[in-house]
N, C-alpha and C positions, 0 to 999 in steps of 0.2 A: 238500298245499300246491298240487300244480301243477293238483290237480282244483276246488280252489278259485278260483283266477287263473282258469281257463277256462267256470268258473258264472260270474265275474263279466263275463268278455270278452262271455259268451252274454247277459247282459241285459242289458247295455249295447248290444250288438245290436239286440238286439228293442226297445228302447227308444228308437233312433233310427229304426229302423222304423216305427215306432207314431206317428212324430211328425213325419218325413218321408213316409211310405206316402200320404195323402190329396195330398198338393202332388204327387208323382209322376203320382199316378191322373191327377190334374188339367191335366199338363202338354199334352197332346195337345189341350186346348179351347183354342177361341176365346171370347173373352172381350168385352164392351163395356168399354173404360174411358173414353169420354168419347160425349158424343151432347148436339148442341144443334140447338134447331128440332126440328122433326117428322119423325120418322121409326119404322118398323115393321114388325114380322119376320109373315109369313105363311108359310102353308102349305097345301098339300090337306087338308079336314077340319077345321083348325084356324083361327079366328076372329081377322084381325087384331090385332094388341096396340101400343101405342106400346112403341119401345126405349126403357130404362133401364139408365143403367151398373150394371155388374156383373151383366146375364145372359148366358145362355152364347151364341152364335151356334151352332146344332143343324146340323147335316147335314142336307141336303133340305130346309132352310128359307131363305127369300128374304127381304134388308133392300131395303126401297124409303123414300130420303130424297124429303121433299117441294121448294120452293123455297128456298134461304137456311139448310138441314138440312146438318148433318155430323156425322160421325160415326169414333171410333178404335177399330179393335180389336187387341187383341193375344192372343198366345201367348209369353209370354215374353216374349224381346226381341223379336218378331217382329211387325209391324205392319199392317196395313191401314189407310188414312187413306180415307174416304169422301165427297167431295164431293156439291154437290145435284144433286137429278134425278138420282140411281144409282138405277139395281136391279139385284141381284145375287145373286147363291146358293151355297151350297157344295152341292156337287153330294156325295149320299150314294155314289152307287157307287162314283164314281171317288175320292174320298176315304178313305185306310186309314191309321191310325195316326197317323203325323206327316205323309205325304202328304198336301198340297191340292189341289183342282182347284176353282177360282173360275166357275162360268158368271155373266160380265157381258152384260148385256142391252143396257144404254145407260148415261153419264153417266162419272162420273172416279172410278179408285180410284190411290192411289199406295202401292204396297208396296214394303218392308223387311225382307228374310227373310234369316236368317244361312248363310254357307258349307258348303255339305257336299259329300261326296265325291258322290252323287249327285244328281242332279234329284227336287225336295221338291214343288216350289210350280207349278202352272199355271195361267194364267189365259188361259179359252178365251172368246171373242167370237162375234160370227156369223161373221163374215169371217178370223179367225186365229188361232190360238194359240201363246202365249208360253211357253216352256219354262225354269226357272232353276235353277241351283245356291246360288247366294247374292248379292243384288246390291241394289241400289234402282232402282225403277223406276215409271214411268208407266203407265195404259190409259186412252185415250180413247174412247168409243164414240159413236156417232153414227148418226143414222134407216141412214144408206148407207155408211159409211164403220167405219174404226176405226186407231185411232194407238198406237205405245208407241214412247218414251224411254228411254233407260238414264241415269241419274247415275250409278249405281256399280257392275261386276264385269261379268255377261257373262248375254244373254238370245238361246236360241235359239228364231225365229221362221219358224212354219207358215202361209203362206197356204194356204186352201182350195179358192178357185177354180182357180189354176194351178197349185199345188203348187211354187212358190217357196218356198225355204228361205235363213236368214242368219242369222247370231250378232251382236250388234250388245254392241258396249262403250259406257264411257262418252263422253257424247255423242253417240252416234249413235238413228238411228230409223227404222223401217222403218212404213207405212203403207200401206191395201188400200182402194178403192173400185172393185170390181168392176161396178159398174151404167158405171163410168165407164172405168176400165180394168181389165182382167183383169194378174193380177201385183203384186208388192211393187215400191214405192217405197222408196228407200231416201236419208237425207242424214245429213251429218257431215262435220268433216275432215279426216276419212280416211271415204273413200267403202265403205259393207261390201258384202262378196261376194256377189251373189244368186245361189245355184245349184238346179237344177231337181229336181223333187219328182214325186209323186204326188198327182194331187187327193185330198180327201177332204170328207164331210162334215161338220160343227161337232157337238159332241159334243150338242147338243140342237137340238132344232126351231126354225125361226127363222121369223118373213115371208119368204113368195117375194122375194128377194133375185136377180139377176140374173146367172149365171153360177157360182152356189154352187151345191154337189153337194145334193143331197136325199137324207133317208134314207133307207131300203128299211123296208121294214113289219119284216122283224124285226132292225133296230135299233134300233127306236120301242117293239117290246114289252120292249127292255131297259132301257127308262125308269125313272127312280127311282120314280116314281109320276105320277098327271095334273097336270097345270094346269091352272087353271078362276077360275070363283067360289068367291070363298071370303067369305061373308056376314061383317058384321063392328058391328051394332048394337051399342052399347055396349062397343065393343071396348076402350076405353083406361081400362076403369074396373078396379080391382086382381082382380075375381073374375073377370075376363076374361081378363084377362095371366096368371091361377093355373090357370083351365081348359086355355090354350092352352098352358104351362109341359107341363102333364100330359099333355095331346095331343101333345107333343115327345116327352117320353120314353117315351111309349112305341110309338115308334117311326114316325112320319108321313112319310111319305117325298115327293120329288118338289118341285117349286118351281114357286109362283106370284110374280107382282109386286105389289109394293105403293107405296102413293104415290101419290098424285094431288090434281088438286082438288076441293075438298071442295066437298060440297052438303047443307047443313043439312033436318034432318028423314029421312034415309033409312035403311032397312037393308038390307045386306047378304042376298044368298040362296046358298045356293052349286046349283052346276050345270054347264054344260058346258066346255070349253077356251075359251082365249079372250077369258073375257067380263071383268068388274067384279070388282075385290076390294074389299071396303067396309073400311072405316077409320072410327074414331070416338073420341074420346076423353071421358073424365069423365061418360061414361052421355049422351053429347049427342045420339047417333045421327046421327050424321056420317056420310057415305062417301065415299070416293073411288074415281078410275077408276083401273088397275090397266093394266102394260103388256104383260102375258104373253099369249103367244100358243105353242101348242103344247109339247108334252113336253119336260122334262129330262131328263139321264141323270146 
């Protein structure tokens, strides 16, 4: 009798396994649940695609929205909100598991990540990175500059240039434009602590920026892969978006930009850092310019 009870407990088991297992696997992706306007996931080797809800956001791949584009991603409860004019990347290396590391370029993301005991979610800029356990919050990027906000929990924050450090709550903000002053800015009503750090570099390559530390050659070969051209003719037609799907998985690493304005009749070539990433939708041969300039990590 009692070896019977315990056949049944065993597949009942296995049977909520089998049925739960796939949503678990799953949990750790990022996901598109909404995208309106134009926008498009690139990468080294792989040929722009316009985003469509419900593909995965990949590791070492870059969304670049165009004008009046936005875009939602989730993990769960867990959010990214996209504004236009972003490019941005999930950085493959520094990425593991449920850990994120966000490289934003330029434009607005506004994240939503729930509480944990330890630091989950980064998002690194040219000029600072945001550290969090669980909170809501702003980034704003800018040609010289870069901003974040807290509405909700608590965000610890690394300038580069001078190696200022502060935790910032709700309502408060700390901001860096090193071309203009070296150090964090900080406002709220209650004023937060800035206390002093160690410079460092921004976890990828950025433009000659004015008082930001630069890489050393081998932290640049610890890149996820290059950035460059990434050709992108007919990119937004379905057998384009299935090629670059496949180009994803199996493993494409590194972060280009995508986004830009479009100029009818061109294609894409890929080639050195730096240049043009083409963009096109419905077999049109469309491209755009593309705002990447040197390595991710």
């Amino acid at each position: 009798m009692f070896a019977g009870r315990l056949a049944r407990c065993l597949s009942v088991l296995i049977l909520v396994s089998l049925v739960l297992g796939p949503s678990f696997a799953g949990a750790e992706e990022w996901v598109v649940k909404r995208v309106s306007g134009i926008a498009y996931f690139v990468a080294p080797g792989v040929e722009a695609y316009r985003v469509e809800k419900g593909m995965v956001f990949e590791k070492g791949f870059t969304m670049g929205t165009r004008p009046g584009a936005r875009a939602l991603i989730a993990r769960g409860d867990e959010t990214i909100a996209v504004g236009p004019n972003t490019t941005f990347a999930i950085s493959k290396r520094l990425s593991r598991g449920t850990r994120t590391t966000l490289l934003q370029r330029k434009g607005t993301i506004e994240v939503d990540v729930e509480k944990r005991q330890r630091p989950h979610f980064t998002v690194e800029t040219p000029f600072f990175a945001a550290v969090v356990k669980g909170t809501r919050f702003e980034v704003r990027v800018r040609e010289k500059q870069a901003r974040v906000s807290v509405e909700r929990g608590v965000v610890a924050v690394e300038d580069f240039a001078s190696g200022d450090r502060t935790e910032l709550g709700a309502g408060q903000s700390a901001s860096s434009a090193p071309a203009r002053k070296v150090g964090l800015s900080v406002a709220g009503k209650t004023k937060p602590v800035v206390s002093p750090g160690a410079k460092r570099a921004p976890a990828f390559e950025t433009p000659a920026v004015k008082n930001v530390p630069a890489h050393s050659g081998a932290a640049n070969a610890q890149a996820d892969g290059p950035s460059g051209n990434v050709g992108a003719s007919h990119a937004g037609s379905a057998s384009s978006a299935s090629k670059a799907g496949n180009a994803a998985n199996s493993g494409a690493g590194g972060n280009a930009n995508a986004g830009g304005s479009s100029n009818s009749g061109g294609n894409g070539a890929s080639g050195g850092s730096g240049g043009s990433a083409g963009s096109g939708s419905d077999n049109s041969g469309s491209s755009g310019n593309a705002g990447s300039n040197g390595k991710n990590r």
